[in-house]
C-alpha positions as CSV (number, residue, x, y, z in Angstrom):
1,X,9.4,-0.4,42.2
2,X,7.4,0.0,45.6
3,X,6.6,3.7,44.4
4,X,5.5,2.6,41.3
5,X,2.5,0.2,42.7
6,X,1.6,2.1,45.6
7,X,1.2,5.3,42.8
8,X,-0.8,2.2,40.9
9,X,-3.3,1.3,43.6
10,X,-3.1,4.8,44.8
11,X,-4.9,5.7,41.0
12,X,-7.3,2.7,41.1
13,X,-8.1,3.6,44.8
14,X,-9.2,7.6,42.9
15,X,-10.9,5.8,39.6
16,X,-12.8,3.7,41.5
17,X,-14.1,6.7,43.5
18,X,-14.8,8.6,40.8
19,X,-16.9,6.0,38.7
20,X,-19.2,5.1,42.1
21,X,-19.7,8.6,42.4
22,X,-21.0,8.7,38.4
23,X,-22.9,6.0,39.2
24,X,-24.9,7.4,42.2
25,X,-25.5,10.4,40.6
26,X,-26.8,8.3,37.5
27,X,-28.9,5.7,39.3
28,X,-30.2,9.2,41.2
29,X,-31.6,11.0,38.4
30,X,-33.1,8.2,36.8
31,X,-35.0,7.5,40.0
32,X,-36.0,11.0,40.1
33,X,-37.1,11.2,36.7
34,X,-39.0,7.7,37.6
35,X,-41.1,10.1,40.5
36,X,-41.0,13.2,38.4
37,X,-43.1,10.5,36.1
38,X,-45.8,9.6,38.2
């Protein structure tokens, strides 16, 4: 049962990684299309 959560958190731990990465790169190019703009 310990296995099982610590593979649990161990997945949220990675997914959470992954999406704040998506969003930097996201929030990035929209503020470099903002300066491309001007």
């Amino acid at each position: 049962m310990k296995n099982i959560l610590e593979n649990f958190q161990l997945n949220l731990h990675n997914l959470m990684n992954h999406i704040s990465i998506k969003q930097k790169t996201y929030i990035k190019a929209i503020f470099t299309n903002e300066l491309d703009q001007q």
